[in-house]
FITORMAR-635520 format. One line per 3 residues: number of its first residue (from 1); their letters; for each residue y negated, z negated, x of N, C-alpha, C. Coordinates in nm, 2 decimals, decimal comma, padded with zeros to 4 digits, always signed. Layout:
NUM) A) Y/Z/X/Y/Z/X/Y/Z/X; ...
END
This chain:
1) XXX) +00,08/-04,66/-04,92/+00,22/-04,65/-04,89/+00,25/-04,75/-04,77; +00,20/-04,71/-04,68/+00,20/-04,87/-04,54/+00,19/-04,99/-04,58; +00,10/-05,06/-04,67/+00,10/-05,13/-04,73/+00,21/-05,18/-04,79
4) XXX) +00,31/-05,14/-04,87/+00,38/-05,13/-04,93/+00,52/-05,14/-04,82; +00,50/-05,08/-04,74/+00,67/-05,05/-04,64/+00,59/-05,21/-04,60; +00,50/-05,27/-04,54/+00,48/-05,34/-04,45/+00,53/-05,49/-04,49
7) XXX) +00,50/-05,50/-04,65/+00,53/-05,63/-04,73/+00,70/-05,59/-04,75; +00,73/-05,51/-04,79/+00,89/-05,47/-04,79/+00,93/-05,54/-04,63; +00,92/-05,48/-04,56/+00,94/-05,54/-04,38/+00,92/-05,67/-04,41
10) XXX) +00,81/-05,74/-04,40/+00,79/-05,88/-04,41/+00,94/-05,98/-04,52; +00,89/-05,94/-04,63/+00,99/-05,99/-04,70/+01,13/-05,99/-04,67; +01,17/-05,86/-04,60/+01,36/-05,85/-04,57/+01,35/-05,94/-04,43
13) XXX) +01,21/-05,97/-04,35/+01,24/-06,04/-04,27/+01,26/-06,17/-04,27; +01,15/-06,25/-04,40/+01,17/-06,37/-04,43/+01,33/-06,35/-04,47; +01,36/-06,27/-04,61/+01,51/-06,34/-04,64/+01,59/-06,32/-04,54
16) XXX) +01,64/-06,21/-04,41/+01,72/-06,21/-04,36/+01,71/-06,39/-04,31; +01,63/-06,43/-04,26/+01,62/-06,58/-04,17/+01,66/-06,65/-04,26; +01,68/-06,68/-04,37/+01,72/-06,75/-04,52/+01,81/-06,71/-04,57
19) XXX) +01,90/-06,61/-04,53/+02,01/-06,61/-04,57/+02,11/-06,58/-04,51; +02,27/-06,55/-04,56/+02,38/-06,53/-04,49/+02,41/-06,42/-04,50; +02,39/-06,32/-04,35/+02,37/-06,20/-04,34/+02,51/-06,16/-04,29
22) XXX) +02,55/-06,03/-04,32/+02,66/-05,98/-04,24/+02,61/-05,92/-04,08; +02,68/-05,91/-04,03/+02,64/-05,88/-03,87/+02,73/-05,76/-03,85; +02,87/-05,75/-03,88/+02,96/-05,65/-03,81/+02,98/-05,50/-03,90
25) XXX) +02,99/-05,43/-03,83/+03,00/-05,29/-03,92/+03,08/-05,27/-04,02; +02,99/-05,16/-04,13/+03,09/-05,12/-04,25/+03,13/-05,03/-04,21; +03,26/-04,99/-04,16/+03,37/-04,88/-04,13/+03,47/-04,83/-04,23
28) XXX) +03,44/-04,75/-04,28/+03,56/-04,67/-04,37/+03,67/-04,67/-04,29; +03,68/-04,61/-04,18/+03,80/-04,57/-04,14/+03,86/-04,72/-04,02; +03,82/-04,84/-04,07/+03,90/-04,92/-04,01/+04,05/-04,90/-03,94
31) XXX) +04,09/-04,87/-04,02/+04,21/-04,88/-03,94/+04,21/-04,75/-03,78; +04,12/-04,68/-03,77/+04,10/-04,57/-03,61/+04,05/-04,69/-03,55; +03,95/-04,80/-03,57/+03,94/-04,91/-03,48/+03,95/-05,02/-03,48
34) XXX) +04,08/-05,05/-03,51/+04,12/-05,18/-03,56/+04,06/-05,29/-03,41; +04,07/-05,26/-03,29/+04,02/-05,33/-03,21/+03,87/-05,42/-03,22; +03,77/-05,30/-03,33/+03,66/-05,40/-03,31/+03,67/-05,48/-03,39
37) XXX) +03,76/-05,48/-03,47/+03,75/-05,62/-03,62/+03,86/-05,70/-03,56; +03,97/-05,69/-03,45/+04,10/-05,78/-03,40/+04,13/-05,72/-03,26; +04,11/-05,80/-03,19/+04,16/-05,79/-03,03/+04,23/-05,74/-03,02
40) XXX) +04,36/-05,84/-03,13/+04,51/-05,82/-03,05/+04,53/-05,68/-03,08; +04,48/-05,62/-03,13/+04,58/-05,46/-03,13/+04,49/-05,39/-03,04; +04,43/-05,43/-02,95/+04,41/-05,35/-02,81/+04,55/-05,36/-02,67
43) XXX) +04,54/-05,24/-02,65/+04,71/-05,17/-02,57/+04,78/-05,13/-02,73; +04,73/-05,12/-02,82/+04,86/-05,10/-02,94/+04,93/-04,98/-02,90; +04,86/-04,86/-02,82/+04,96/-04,70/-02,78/+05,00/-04,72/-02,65
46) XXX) +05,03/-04,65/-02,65/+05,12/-04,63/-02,47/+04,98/-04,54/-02,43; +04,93/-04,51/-02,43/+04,79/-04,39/-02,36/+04,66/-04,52/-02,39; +04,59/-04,46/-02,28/+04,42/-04,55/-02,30/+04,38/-04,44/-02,44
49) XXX) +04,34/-04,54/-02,53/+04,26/-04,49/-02,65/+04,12/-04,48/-02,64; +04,10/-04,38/-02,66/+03,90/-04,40/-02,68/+03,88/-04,33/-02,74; +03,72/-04,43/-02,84/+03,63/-04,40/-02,98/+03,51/-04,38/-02,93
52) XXX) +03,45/-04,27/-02,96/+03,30/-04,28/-03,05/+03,27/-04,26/-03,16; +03,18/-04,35/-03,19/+03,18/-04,35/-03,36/+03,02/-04,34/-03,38; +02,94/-04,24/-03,47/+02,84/-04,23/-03,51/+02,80/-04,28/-03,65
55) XXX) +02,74/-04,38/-03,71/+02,74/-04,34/-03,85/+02,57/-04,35/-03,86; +02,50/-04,30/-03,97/+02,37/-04,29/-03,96/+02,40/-04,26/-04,17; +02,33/-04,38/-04,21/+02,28/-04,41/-04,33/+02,14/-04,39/-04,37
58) XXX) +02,16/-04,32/-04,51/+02,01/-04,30/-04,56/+01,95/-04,18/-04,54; +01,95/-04,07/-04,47/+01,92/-03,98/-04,40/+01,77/-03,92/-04,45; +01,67/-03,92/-04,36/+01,54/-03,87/-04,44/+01,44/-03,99/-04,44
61) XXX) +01,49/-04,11/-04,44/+01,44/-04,25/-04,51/+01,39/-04,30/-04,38; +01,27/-04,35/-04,32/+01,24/-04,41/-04,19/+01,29/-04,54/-04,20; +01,33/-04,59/-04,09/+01,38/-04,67/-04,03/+01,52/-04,71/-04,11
64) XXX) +01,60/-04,61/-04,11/+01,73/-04,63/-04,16/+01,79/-04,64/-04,11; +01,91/-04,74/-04,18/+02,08/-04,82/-04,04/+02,14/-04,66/-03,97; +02,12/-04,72/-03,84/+02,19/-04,62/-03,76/+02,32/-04,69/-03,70
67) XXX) +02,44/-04,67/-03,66/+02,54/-04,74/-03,60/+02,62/-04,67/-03,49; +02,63/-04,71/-03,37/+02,68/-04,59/-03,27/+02,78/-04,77/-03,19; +02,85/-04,69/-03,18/+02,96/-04,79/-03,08/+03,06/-04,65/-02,97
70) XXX) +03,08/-04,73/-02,84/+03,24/-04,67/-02,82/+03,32/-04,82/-02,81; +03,43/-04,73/-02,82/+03,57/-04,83/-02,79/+03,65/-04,80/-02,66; +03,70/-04,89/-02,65/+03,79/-04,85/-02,49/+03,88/-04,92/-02,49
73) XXX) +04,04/-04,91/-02,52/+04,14/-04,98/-02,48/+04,24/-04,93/-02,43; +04,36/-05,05/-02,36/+04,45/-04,97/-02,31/+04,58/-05,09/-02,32; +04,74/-05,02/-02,27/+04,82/-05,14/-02,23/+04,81/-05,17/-02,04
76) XXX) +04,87/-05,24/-02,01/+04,91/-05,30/-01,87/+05,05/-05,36/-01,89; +05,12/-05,38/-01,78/+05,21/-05,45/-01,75/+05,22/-05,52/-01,60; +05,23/-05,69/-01,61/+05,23/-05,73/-01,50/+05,28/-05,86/-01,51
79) XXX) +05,40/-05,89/-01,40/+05,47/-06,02/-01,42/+05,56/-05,98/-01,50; +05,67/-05,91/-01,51/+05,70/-05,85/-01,64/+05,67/-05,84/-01,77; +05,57/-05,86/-01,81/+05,57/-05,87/-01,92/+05,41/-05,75/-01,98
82) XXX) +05,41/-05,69/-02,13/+05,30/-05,64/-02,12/+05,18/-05,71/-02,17; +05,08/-05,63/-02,21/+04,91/-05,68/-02,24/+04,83/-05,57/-02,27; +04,77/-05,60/-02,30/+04,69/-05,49/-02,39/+04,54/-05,54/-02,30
85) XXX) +04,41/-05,46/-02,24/+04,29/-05,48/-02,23/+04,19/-05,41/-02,32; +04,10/-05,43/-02,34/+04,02/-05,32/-02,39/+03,79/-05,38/-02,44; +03,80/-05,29/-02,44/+03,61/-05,29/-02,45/+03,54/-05,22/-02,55
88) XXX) +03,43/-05,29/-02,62/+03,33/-05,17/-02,68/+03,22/-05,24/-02,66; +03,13/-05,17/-02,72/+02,98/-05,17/-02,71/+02,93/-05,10/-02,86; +02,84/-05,20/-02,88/+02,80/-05,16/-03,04/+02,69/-05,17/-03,03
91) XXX) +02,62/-05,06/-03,10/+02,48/-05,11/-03,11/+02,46/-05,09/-03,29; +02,33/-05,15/-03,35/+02,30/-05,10/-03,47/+02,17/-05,09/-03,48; +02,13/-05,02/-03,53/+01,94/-05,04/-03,58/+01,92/-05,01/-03,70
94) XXX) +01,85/-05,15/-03,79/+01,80/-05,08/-03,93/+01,67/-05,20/-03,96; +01,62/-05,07/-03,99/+01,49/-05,12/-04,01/+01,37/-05,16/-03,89; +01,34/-05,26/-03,82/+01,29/-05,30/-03,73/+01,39/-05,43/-03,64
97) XXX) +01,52/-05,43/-03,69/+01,55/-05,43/-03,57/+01,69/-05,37/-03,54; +01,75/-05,41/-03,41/+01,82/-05,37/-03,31/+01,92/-05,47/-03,28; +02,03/-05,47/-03,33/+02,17/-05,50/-03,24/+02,26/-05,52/-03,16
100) XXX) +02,28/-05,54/-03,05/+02,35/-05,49/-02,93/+02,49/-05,60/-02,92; +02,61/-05,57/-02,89/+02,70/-05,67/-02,85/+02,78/-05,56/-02,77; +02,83/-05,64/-02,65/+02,92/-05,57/-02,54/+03,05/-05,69/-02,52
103) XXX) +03,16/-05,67/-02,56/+03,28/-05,69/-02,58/+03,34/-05,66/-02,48; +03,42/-05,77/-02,42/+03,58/-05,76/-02,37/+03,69/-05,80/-02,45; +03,77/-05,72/-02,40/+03,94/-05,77/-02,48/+04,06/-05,81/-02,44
106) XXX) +04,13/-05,95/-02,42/+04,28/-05,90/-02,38/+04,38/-05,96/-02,47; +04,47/-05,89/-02,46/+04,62/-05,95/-02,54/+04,73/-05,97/-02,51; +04,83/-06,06/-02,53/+04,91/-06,09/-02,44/+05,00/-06,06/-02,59
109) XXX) +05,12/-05,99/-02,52/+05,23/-05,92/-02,62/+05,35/-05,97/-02,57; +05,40/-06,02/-02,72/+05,54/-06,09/-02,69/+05,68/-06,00/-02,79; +05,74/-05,89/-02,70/+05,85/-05,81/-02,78/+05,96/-05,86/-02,82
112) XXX) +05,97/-05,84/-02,95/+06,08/-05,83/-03,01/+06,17/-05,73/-03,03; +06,31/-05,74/-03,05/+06,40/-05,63/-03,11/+06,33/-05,56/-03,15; +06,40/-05,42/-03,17/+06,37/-05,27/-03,27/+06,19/-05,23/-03,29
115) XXX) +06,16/-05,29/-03,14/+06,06/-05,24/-03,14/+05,88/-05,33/-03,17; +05,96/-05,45/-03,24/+05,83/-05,51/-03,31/+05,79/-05,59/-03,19; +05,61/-05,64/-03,22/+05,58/-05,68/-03,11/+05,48/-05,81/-03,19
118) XXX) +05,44/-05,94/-03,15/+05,36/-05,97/-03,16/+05,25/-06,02/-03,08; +05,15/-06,02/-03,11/+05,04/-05,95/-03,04/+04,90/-06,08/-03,03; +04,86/-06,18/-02,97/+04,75/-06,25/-02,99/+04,62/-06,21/-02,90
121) XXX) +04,53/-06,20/-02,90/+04,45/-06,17/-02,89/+04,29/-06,25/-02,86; +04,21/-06,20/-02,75/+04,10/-06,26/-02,76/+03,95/-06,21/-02,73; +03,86/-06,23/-02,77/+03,74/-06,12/-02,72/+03,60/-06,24/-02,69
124) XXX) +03,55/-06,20/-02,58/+03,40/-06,25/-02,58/+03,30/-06,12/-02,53; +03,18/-06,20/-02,60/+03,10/-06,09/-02,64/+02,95/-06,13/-02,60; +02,86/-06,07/-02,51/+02,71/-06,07/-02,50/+02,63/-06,01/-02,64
127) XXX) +02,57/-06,04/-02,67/+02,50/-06,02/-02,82/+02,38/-06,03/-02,80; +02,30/-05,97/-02,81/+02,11/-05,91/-02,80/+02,10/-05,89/-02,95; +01,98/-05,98/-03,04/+01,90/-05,95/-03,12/+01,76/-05,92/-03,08
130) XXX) +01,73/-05,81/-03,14/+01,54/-05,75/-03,11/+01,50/-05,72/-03,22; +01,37/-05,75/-03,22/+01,29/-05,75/-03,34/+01,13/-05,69/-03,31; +01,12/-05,58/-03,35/+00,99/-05,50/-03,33/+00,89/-05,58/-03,43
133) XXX) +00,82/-05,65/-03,41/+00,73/-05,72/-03,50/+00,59/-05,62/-03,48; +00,57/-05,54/-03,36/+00,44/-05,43/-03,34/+00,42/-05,32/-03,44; +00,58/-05,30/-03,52/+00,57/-05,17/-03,59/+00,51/-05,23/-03,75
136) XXX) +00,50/-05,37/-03,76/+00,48/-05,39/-03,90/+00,29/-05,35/-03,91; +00,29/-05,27/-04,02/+00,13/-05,28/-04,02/+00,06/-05,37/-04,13; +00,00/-05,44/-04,09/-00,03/-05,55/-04,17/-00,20/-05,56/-04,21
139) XXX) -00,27/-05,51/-04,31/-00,40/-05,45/-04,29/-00,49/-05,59/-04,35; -00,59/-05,63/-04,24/-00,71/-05,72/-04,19/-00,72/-05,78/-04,34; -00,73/-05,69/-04,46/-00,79/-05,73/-04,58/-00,68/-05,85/-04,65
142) XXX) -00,55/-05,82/-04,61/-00,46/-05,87/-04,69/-00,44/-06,01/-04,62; -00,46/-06,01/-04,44/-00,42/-06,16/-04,39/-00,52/-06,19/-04,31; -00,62/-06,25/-04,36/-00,75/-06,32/-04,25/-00,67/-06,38/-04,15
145) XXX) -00,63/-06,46/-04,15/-00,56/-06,54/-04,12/-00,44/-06,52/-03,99; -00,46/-06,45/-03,89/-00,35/-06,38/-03,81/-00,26/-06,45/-03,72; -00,34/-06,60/-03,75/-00,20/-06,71/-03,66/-00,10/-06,74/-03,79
148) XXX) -00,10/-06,67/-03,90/-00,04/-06,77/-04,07/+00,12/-06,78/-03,97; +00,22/-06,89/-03,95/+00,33/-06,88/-03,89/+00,45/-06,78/-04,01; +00,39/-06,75/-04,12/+00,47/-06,65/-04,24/+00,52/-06,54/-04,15
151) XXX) +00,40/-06,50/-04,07/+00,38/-06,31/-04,03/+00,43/-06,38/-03,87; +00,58/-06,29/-03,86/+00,65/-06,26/-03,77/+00,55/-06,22/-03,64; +00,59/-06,26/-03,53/+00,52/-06,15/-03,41/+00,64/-06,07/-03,31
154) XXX) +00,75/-06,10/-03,37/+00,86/-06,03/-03,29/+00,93/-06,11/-03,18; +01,04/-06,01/-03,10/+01,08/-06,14/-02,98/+01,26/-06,07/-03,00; +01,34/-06,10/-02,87/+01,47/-06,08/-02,87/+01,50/-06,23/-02,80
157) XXX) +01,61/-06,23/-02,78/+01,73/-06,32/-02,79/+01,86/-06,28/-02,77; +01,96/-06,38/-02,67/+02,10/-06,31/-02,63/+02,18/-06,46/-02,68; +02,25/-06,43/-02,66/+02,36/-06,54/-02,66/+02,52/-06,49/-02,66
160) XXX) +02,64/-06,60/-02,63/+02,78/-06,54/-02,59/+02,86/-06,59/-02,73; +02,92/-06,46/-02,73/+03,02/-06,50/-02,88/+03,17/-06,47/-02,85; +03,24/-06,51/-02,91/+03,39/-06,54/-02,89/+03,46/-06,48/-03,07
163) XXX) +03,58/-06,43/-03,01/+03,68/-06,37/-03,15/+03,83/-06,39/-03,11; +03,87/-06,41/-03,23/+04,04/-06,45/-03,20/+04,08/-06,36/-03,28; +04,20/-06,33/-03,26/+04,30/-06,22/-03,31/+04,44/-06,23/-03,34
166) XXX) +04,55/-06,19/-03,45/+04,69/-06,22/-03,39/+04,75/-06,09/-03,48; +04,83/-06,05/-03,46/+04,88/-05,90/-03,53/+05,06/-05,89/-03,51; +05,11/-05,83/-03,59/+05,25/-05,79/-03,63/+05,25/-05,69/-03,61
169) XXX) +05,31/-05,58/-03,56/+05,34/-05,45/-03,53/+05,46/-05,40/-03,50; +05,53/-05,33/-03,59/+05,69/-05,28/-03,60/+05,65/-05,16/-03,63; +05,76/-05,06/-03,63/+05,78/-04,91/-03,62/+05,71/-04,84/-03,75
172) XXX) +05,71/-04,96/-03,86/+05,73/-04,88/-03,98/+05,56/-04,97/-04,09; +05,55/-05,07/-03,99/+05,41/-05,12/-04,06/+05,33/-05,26/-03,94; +05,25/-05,24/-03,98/+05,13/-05,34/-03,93/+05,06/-05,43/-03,99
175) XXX) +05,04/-05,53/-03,96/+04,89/-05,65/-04,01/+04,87/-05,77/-03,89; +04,71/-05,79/-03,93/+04,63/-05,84/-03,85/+04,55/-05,91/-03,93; +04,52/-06,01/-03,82/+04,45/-06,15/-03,86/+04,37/-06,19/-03,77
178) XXX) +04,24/-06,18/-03,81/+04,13/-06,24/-03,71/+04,03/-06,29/-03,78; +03,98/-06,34/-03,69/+03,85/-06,47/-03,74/+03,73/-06,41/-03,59; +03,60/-06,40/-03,61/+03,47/-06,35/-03,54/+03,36/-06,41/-03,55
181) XXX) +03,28/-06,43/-03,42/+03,18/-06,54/-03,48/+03,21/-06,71/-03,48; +03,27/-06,72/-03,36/+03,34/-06,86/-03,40/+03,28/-06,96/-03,39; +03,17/-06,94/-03,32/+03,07/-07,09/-03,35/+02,93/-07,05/-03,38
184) XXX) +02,94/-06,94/-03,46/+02,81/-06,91/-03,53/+02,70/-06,90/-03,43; +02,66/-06,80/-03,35/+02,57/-06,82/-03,25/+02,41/-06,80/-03,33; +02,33/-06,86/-03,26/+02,24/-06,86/-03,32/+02,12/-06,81/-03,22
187) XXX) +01,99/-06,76/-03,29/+01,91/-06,68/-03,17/+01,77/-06,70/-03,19; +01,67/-06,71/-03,11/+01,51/-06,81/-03,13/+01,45/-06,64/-03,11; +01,37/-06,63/-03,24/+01,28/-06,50/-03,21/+01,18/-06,47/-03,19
190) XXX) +01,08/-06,59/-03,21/+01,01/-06,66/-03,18/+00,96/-06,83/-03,24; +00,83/-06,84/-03,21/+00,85/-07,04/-03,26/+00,86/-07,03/-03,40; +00,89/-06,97/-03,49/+00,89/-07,01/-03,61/+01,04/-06,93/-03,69
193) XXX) +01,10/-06,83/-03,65/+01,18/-06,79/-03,68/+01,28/-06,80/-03,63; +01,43/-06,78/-03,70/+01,55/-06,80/-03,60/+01,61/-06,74/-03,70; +01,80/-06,70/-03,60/+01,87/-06,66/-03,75/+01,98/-06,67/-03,64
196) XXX) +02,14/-06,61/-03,73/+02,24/-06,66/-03,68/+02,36/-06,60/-03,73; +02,46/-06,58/-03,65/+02,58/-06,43/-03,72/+02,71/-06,53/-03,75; +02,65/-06,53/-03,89/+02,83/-06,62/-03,93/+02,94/-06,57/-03,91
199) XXX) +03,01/-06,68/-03,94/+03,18/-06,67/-03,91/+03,20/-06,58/-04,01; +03,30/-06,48/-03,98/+03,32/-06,37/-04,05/+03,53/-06,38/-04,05; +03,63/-06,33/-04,13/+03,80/-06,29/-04,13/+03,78/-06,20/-04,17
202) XXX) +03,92/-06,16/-04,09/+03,96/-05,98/-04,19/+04,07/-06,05/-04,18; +04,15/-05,95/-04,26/+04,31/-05,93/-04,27/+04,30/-05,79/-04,31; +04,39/-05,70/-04,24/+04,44/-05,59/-04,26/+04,55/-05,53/-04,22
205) XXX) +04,59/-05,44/-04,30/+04,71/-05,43/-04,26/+04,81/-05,27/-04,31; +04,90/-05,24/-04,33/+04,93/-05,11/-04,32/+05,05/-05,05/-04,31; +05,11/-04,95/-04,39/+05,24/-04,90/-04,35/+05,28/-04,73/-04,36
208) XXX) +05,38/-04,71/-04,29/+05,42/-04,55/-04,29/+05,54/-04,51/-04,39; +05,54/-04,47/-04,48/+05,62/-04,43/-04,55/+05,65/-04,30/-04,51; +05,78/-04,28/-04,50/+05,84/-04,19/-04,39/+05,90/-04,04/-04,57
211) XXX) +05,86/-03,93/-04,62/+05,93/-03,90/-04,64/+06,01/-03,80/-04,66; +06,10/-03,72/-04,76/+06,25/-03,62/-04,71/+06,20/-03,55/-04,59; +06,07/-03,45/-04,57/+06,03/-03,40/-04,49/+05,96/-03,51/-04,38
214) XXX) +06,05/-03,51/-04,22/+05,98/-03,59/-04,16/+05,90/-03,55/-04,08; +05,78/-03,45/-04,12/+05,68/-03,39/-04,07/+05,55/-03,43/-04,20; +05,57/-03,49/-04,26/+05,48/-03,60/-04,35/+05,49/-03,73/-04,39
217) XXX) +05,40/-03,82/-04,35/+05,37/-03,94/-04,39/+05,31/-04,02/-04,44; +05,33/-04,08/-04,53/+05,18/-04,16/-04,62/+05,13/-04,25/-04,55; +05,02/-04,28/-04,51/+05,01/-04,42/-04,46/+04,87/-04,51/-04,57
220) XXX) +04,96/-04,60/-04,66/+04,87/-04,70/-04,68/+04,82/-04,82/-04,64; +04,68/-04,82/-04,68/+04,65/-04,96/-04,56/+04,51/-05,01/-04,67; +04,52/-05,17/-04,63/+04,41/-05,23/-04,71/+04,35/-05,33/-04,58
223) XXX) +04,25/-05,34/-04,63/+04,15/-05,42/-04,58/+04,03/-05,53/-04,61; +04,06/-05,64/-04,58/+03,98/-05,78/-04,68/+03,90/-05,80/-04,57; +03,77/-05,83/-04,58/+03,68/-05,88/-04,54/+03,58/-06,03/-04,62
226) XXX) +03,58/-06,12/-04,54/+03,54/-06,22/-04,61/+03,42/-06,29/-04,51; +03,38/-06,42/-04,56/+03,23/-06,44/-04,47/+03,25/-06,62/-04,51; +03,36/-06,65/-04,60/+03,40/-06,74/-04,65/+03,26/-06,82/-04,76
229) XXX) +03,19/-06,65/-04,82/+03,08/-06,70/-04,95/+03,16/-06,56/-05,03; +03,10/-06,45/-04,98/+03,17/-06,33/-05,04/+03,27/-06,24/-04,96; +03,34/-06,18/-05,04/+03,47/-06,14/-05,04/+03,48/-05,99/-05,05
232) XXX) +03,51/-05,87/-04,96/+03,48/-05,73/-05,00/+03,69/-05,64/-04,94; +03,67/-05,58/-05,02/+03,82/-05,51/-05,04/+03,82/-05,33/-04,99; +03,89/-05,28/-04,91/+03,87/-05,16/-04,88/+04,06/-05,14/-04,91
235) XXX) +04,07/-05,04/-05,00/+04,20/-04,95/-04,97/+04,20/-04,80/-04,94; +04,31/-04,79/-04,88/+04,30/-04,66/-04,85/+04,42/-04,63/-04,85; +04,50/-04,44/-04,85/+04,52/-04,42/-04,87/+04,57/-04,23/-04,78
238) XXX) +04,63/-04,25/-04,70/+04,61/-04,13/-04,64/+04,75/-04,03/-04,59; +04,78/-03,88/-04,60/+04,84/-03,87/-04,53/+04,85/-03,76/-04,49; +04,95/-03,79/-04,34/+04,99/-03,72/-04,17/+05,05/-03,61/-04,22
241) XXX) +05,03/-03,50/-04,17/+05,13/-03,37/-04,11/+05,17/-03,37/-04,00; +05,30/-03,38/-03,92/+05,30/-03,33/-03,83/+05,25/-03,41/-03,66; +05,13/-03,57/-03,75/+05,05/-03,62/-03,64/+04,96/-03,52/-03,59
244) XXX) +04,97/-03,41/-03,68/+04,78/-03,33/-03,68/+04,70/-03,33/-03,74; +04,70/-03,32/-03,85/+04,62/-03,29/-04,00/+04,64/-03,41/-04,06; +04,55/-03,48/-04,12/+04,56/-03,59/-04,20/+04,47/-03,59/-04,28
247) XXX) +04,44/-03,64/-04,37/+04,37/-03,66/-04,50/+04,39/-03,73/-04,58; +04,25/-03,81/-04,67/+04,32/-03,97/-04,73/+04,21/-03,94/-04,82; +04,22/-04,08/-04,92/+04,11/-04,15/-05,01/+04,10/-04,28/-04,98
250) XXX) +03,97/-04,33/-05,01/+03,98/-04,49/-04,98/+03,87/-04,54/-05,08; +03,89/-04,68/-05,14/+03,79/-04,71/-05,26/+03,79/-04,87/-05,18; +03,61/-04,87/-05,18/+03,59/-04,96/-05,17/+03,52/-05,05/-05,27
253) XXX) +03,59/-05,22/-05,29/+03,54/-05,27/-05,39/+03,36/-05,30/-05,40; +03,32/-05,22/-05,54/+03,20/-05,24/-05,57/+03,12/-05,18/-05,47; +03,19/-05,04/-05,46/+03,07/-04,99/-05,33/+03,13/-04,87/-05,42
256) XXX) +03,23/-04,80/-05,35/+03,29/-04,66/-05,43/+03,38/-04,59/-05,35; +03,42/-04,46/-05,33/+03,53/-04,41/-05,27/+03,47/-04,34/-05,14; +03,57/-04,32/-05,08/+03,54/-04,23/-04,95/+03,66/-04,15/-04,94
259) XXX) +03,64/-04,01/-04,86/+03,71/-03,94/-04,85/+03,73/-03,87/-04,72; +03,83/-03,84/-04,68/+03,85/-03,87/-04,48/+03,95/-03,69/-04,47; +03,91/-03,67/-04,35/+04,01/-03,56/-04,33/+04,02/-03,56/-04,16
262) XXX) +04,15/-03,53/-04,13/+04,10/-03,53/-03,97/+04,17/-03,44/-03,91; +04,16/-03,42/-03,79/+04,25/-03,31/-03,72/+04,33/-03,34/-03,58; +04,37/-03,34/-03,53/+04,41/-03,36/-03,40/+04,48/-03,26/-03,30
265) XXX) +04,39/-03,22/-03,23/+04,38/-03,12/-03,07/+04,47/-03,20/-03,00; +04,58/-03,16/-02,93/+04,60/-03,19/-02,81/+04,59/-03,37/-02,86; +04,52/-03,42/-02,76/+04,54/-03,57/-02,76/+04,41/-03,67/-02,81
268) X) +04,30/-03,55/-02,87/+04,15/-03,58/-02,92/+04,18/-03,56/-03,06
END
């Protein structure tokens, strides 16, 4: 069985370095953090917002994707005019390695009548790749050979990454436009391997359908993700009581549905 996990390891490591990998999280409920996929809708509420988010894939299965982030944003006003700041920190781990990016955010918000605002946006980001190359077991019989440059020996790497944002926001609906990853940072793991977090777009976007009872609301919202090779689709589908109780569906293309319920205390 070691045997077996160890060539599995080896191999996802060769292709990760050989191919075009996604870097940023799969979030069902995108739209509670629209900040980490688009700047500009950090300050989007009048109150500082804060996320923690756990997700943990696979359950039972060693070394399976774990994803933990918080979020932190808020508005300001200064010079007359407002702005939105805000932060997270993400980590992910799957498999043998580890993820880290720590994010700033600000947006500079230009109001319009009845409420609408438009909103641009910018984020830079520290980024840590690590790669446990000690955990692979790789047994004497299979590699005489223990300089072969094939067999990984591990190693981290940082580098600074940049995201642009721009977003529409009125009373009754929203969308956002960002681009992440803007010059493809790239990271040395050691002398023989490297790898690199492509340019990644979303577009998402969203509205409230208000109706007879205005203690219920539908809110639909879609969300496109692209990497400009492949192309992935999330809708959803949810609605408000009251701004307590909510509950939705969401189908994601060629993955499958998800199903959301939420509650809200006081201001959590």
């Amino acid at each position: 069985m070691k045997l077996k996990l160890s060539i599995l390891f080896i191999l996802l490591y060769l292709c990760i370095f050989n191919a075009y990998g996604q870097w940023d999280a799969q979030i069902s409920q995108y739209w509670r953090v629209k900040t980490y996929y688009n700047p500009s809708f950090a300050g989007e509420n009048d109150l500082i917002d804060n996320t923690i988010f756990h997700r943990t894939q696979w359950v039972g299965v060693d070394y399976a994707p774990k994803t933990s982030m918080i979020i932190m944003h808020m508005p300001l006003e200064f010079l007359g005019k407002k702005h939105g700041v805000g932060m997270h920190v993400f980590n992910e781990k799957a498999g043998l390695f580890s993820n880290t990016a720590t994010s700033a955010q600000y947006t500079y918000k230009h109001q319009f009548k009845k409420g609408k605002t438009l909103n641009i946006g910018i984020q830079g980001s520290f980024v840590n790749i690590d790669f446990d190359a000690a955990s692979i077991h790789i047994p004497e019989s299979q590699y005489h050979d223990r300089e072969d440059p094939a067999i990984p020996t591990g190693g981290e790497d940082k580098a600074f990454d940049m995201g642009l944002g721009a977003s529409w926001v009125t009373p009754n609906y929203w969308v956002g436009l960002s681009v992440s990853h803007l010059w493809e940072p790239t990271f040395d793991l050691d002398d023989n391997h490297s790898s690199f977090i492509g340019r990644a777009y979303y577009l998402m976007g969203g509205y409230n359908i208000k109706l007879k009872n205005p203690l219920f609301v539908i809110q639909p919202s879609v969300f496109v993700k692209s990497d400009a090779i492949t192309t992935q689709v999330d809708l959803t589908a949810r609605l408000e009581y009251s701004k307590i109780v909510s509950g939705g569906i969401g189908w994601r293309k060629d993955d499958g549905f998800i199903f959301m319920l939420g509650l809200k205390i006081r201001n959590i």
